[in-house]
DSSP file (Angstrom, degrees, kcal/mol; ACC not computed):
  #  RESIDUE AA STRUCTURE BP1 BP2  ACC     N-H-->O    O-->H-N    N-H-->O    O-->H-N    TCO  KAPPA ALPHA  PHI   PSI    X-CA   Y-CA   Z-CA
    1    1 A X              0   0    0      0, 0.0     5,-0.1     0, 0.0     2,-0.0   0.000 360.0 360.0 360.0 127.3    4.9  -19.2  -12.8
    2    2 A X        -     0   0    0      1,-0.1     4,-0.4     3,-0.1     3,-0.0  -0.374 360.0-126.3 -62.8 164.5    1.6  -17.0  -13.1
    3    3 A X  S >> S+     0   0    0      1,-0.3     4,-1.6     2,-0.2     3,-1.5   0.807 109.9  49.7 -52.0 -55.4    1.3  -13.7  -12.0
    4    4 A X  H 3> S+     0   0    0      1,-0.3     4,-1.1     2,-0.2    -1,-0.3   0.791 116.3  40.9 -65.6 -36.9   -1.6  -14.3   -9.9
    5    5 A X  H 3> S+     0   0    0      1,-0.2     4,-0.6     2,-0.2    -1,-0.3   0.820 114.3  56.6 -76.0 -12.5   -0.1  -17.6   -8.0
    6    6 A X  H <> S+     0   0    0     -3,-1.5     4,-1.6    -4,-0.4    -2,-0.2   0.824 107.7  42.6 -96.1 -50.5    3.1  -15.6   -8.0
    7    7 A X  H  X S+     0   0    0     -4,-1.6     4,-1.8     2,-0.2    -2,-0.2   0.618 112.3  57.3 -79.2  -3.8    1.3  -12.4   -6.0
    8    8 A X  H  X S+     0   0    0     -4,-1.1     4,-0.7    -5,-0.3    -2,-0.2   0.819 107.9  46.8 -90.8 -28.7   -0.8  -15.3   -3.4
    9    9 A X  H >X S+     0   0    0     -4,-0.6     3,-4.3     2,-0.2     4,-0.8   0.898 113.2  53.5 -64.6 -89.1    3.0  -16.7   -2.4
   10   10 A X  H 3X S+     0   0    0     -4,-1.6     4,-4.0     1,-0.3     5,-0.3   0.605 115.2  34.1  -7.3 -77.4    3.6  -13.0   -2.0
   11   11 A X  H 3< S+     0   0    0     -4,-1.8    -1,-0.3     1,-0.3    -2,-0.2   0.539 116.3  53.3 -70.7  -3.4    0.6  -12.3    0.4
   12   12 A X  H <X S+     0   0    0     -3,-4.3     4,-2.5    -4,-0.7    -1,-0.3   0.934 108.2  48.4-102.7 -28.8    0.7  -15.3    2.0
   13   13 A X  H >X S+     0   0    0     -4,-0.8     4,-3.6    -3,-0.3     3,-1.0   0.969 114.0  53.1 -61.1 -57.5    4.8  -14.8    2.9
   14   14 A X  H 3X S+     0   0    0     -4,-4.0     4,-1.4     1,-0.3    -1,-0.2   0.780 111.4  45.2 -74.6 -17.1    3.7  -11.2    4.1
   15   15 A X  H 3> S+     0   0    0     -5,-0.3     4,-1.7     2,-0.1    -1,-0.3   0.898 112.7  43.4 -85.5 -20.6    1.2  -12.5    6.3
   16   16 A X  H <X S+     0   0    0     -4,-2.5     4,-1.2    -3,-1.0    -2,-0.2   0.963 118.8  49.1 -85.5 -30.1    2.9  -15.2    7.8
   17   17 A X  H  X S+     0   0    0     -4,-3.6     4,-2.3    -5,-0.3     3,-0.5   0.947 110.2  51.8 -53.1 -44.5    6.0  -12.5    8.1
   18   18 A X  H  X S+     0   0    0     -4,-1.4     4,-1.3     1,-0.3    -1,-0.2   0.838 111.0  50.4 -77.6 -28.5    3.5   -9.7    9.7
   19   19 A X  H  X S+     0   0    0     -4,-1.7     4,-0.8    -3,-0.2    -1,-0.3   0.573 110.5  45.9 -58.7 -18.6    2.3  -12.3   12.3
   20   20 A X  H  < S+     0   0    0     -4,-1.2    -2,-0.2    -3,-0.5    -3,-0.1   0.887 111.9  51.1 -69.9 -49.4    5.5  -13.3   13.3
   21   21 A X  H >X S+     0   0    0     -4,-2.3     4,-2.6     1,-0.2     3,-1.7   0.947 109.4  51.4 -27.1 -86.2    6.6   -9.6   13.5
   22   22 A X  H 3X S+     0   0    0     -4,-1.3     4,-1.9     1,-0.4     5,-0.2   0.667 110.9  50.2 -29.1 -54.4    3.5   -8.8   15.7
   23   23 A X  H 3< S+     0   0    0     -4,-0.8    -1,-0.4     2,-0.2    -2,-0.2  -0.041 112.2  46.6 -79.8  29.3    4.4  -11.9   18.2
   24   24 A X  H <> S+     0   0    0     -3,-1.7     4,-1.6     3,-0.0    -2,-0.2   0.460 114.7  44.1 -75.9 -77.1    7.9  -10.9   18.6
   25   25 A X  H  < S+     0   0    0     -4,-2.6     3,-0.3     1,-0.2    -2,-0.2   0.799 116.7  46.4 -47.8 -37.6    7.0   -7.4   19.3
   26   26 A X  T >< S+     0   0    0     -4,-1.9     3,-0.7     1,-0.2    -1,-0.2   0.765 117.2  50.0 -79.9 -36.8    4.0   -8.6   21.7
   27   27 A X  G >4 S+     0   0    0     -5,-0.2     3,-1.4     1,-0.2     4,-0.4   0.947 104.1  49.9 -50.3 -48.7    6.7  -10.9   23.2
   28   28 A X  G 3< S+     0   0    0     -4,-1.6    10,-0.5    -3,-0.3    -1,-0.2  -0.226 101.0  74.6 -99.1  36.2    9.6   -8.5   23.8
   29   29 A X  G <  S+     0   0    0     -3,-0.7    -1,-0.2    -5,-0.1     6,-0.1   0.355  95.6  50.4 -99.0 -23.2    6.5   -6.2   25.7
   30   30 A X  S <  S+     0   0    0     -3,-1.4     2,-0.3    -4,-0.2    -2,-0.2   0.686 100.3  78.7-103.9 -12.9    6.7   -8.6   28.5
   31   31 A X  S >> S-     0   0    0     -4,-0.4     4,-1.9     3,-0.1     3,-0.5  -0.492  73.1-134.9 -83.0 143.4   10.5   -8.3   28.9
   32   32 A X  G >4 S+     0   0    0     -2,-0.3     3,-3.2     1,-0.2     4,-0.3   0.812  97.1  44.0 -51.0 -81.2   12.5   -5.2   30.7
   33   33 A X  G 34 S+     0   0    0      1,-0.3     4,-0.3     2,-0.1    -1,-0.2   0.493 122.1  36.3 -52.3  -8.0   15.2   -4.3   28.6
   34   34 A X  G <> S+     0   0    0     -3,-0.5     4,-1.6     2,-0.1    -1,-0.3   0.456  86.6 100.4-125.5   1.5   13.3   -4.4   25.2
   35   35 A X  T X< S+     0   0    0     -3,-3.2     3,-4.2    -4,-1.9     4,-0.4   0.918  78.5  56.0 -19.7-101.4   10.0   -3.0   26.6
   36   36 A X  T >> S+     0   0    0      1,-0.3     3,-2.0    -4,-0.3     4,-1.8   0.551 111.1  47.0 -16.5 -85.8   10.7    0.5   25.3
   37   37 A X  H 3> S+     0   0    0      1,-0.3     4,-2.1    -4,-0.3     3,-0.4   0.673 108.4  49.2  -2.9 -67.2   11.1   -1.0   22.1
   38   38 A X  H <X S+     0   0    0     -3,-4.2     4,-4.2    -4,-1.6    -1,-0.3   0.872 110.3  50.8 -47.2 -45.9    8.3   -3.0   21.9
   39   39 A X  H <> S+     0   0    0     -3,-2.0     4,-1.4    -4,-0.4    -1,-0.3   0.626 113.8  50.5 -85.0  -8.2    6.0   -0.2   23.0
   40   40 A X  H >< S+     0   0    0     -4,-1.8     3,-1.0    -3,-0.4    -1,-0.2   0.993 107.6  51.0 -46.2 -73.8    7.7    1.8   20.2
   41   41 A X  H >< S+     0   0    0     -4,-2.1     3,-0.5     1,-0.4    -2,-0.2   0.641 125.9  21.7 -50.0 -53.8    7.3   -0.5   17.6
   42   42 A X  H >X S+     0   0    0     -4,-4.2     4,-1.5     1,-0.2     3,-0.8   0.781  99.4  94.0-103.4   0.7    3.4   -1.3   18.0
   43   43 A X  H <X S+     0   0    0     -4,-1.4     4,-0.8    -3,-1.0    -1,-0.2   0.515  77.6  60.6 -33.5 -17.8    2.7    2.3   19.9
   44   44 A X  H <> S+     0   0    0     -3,-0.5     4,-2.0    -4,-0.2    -1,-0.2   0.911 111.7  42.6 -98.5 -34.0    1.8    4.1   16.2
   45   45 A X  H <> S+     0   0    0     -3,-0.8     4,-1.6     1,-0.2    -2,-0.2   0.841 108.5  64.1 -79.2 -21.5   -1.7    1.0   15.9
   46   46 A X  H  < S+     0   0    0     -4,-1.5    -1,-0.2     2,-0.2     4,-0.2   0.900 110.1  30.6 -56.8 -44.6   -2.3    1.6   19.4
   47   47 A X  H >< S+     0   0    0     -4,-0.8     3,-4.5     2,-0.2     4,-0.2   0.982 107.0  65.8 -41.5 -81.7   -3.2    5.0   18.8
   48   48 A X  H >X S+     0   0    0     -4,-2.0     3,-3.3     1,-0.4     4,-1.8   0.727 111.7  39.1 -10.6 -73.4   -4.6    4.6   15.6
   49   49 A X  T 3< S+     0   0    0     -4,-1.6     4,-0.5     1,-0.2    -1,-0.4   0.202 119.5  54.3 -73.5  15.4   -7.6    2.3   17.5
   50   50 A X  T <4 S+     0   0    0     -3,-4.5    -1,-0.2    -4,-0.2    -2,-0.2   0.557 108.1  40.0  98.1 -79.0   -7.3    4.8   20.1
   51   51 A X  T <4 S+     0   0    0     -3,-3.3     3,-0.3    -4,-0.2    -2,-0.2   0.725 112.5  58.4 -92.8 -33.9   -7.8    7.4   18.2
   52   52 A X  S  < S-     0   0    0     -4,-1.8     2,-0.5     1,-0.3    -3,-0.1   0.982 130.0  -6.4 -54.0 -78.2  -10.9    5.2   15.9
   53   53 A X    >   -     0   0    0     -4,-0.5     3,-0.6     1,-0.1    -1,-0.3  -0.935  62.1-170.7-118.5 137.4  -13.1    4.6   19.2
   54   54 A X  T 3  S+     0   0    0     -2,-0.5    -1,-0.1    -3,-0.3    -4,-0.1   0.513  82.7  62.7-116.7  11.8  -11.9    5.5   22.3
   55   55 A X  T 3  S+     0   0    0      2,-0.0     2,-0.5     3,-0.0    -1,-0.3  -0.389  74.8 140.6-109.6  56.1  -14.6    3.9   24.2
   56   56 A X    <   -     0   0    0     -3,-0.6    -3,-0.1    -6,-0.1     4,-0.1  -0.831  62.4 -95.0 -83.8  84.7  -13.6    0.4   22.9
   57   57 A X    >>  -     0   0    0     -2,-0.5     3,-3.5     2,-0.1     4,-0.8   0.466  33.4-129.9  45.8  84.0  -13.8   -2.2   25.3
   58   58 A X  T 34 S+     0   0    0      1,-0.3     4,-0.2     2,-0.2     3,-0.1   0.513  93.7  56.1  24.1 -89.3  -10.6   -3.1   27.1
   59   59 A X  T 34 S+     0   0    0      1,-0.2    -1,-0.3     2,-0.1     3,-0.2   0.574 112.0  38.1 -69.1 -23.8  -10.1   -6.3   27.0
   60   60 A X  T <> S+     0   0    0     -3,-3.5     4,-1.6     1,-0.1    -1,-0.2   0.309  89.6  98.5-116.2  12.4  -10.1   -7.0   23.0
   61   61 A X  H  X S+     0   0    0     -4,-0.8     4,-0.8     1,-0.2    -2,-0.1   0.579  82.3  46.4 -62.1  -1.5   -8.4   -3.8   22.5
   62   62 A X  H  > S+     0   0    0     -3,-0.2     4,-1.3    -4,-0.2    -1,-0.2   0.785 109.2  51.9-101.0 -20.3   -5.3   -5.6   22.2
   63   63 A X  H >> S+     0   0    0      2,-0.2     3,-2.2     1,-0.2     4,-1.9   0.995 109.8  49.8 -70.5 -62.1   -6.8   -8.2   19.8
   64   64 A X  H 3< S+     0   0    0     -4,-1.6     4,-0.2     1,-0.3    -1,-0.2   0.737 118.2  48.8 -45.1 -47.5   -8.2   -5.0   17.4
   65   65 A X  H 3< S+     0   0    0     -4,-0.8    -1,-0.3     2,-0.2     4,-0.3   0.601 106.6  48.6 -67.9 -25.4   -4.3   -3.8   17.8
   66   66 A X  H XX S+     0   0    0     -3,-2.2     3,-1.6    -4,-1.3     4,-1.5   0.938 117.7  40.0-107.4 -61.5   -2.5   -6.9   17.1
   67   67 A X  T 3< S+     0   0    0     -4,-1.9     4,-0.2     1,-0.3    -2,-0.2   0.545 115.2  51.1 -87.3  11.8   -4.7   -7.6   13.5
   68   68 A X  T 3> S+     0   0    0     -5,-0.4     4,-2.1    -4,-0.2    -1,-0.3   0.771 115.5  46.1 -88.2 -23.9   -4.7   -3.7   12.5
   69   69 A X  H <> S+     0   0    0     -3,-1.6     4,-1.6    -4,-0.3    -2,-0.2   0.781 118.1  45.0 -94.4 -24.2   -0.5   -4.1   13.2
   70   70 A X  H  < S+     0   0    0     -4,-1.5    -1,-0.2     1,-0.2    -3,-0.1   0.738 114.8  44.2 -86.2  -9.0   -0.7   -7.2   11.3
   71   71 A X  H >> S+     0   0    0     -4,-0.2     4,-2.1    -5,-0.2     3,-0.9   0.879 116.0  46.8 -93.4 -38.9   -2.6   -5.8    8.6
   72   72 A X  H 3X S+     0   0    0     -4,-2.1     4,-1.7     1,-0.3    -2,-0.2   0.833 117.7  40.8 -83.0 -49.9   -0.6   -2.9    8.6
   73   73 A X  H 3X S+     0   0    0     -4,-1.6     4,-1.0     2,-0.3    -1,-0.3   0.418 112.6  63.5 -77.2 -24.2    3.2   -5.1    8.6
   74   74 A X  H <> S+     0   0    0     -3,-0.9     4,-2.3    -5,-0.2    -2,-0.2   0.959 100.5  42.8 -96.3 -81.7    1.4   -7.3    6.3
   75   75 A X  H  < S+     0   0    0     -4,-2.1    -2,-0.3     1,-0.2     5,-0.3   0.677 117.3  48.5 -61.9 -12.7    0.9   -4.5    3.4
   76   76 A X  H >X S+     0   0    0     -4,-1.7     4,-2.9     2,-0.1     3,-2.1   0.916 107.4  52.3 -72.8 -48.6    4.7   -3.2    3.8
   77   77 A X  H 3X S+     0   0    0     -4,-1.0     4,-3.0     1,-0.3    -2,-0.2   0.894 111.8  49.4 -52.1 -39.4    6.2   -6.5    3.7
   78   78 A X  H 3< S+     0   0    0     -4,-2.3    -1,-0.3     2,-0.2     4,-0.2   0.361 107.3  52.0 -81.4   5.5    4.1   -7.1    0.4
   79   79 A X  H <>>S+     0   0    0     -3,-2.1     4,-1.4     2,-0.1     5,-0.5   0.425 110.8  51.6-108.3 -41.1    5.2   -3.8   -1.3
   80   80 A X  H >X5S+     0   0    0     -4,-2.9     4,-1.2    -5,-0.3     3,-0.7   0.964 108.1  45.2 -73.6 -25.6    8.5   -4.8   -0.5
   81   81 A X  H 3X5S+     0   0    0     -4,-3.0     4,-2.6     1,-0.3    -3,-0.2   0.913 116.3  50.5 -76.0 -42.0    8.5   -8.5   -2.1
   82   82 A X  H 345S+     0   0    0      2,-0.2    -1,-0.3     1,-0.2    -2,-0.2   0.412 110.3  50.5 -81.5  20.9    6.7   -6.9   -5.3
   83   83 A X  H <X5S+     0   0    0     -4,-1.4     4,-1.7    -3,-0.7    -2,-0.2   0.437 111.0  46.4 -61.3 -31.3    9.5   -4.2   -5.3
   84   84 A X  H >X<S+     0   0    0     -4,-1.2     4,-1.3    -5,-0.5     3,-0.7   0.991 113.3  50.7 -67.9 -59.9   12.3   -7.1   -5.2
   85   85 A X  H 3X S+     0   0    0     -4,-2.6     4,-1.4     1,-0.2    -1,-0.2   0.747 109.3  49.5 -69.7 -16.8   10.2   -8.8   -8.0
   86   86 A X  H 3> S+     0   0    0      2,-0.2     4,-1.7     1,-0.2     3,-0.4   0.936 115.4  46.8 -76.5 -44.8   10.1   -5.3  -10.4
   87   87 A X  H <X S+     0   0    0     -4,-1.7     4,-1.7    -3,-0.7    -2,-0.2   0.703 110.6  49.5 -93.8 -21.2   13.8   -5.0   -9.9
   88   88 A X  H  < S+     0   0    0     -4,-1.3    -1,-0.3     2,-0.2    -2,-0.2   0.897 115.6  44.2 -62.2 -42.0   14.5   -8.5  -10.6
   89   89 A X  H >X S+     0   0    0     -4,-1.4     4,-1.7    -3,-0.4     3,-0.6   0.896 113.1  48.5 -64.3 -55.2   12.4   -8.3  -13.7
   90   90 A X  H 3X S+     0   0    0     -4,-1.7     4,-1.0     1,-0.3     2,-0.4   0.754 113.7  46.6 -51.4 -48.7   13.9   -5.0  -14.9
   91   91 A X  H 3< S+     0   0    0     -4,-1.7    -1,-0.3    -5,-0.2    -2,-0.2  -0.104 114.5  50.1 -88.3  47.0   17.9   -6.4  -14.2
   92   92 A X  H X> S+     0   0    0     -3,-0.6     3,-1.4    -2,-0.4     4,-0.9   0.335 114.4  48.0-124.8 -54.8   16.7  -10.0  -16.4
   93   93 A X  H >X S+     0   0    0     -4,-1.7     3,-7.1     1,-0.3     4,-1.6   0.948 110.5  51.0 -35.6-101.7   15.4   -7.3  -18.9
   94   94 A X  H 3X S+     0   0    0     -4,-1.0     4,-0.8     1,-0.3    -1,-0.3   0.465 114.7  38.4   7.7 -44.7   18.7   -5.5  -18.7
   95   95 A X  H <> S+     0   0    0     -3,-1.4     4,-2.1     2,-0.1    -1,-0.3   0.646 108.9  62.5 -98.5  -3.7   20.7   -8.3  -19.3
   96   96 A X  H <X S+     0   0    0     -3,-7.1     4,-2.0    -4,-0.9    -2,-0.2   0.824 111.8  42.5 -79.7 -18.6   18.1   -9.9  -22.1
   97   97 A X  H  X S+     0   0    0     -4,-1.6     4,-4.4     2,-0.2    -1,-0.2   0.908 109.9  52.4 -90.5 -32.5   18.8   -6.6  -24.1
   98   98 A X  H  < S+     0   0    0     -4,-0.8    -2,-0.1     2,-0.2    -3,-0.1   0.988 115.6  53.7 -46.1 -47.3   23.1   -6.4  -23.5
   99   99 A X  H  < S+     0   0    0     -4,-2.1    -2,-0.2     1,-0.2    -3,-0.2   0.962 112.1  35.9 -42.2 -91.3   22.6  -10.2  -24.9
  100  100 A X  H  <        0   0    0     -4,-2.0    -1,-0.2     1,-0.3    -2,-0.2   0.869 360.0 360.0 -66.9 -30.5   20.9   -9.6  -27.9
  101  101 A X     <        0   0    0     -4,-4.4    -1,-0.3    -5,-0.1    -2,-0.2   0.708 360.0 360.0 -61.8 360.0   22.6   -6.5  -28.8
């Protein structure tokens, strides 16, 4: 497979993973026992946009919160599937050189 179709599978996994994330956490907000949690979990982009303007308009502050946490969930999830793919490459290397020696 190329590289390039090989990192768009990538980004598109870690978006659809960092939107899923993001509705879970924004689910488990409306429940008791896993409030706290919730409000951990997306509490650090709540700031963040908070902290950017903090006369920002109410009512789409949660929309501005939910794609900064999705952007944010998005680019960790995608450093970690291109870390899985360097360490696969590197142990296929690894065994292609025990082999030929």
């Amino acid at each position: 497979m190329d590289w390039k179709h090989l990192i768009g599978r990538r980004l598109l996994w870690a978006f659809l993973s960092g939107v899923t994330v993001n509705l879970v956490y924004f689910g488990l907000g409306f429940t008791q026992r896993l409030h706290g949690f919730s409000v951990k979990a997306l509490g650090p982009t709540d700031d963040l946009v908070r902290r950017l303007d903090p006369h920002y308009v109410w009512p789409y502050r949660y929309l501005v919160v939910y794609a900064a946490n999705v952007v944010l969930y998005t680019f960790w999830v995608f450093l970690a599937l291109v870390a899985l793919d360097l360490l696969r490459q590197f142990a296929r290397k690894l065994v292609d050189r025990k082999g030929s020696a």
